[in-house]
C-alpha positions in Angstrom: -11.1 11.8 12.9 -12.8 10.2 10.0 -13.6 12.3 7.0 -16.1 11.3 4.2 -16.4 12.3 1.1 -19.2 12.4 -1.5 -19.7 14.0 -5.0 -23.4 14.6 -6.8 -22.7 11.5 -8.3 -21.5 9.4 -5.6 -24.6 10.1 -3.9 -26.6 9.1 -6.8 -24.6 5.7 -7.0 -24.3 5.5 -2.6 -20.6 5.5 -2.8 -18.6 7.7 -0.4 -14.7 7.9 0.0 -13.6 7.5 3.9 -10.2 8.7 5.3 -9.6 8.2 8.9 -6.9 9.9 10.7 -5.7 9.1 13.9 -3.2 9.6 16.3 -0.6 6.4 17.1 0.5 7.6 20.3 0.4 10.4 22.7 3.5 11.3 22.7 6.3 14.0 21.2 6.5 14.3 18.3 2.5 13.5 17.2 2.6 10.4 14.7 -0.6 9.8 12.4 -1.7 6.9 10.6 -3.6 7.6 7.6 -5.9 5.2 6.0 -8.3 5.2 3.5 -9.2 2.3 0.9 -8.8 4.6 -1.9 -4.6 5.0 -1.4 -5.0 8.1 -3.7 -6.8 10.1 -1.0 -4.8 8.7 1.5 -1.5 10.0 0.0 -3.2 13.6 -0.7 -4.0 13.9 2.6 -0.8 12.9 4.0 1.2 15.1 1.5 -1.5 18.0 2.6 -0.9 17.3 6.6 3.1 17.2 5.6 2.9 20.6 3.5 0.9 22.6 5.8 2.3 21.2 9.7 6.1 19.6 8.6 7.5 16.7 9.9 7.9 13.7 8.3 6.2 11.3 5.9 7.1 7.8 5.9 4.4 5.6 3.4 4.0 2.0 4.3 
């Protein structure tokens, strides 16, 4: 899946923020890898997918 962002102003400048997330296998238990240039986002979004579904979190 592959998420982008834009803001009023980042529309006026052509800048967006991507996130892709995918799955790493297709197996049990369901790994992601998270990736965005902007690490900020990525780390939200993994700290959101770890709040809301549990697991674990590894960064790396």
């Amino acid at each position: 899946m592959t998420v982008t962002l834009r803001s009023a102003q980042s529309i006026q400048d052509n800048e967006t923020d991507r996130l892709d997330v995918d799955q790493v296998a297709a197996s049990e238990p369901l790994v992601l890898a998270i990736v965005s240039e902007n690490p900020d986002l990525a780390r939200k979004a993994a700290e959101f997918l770890h709040r809301e579904a549990g697991g674990e979190l590894s960064i790396g």
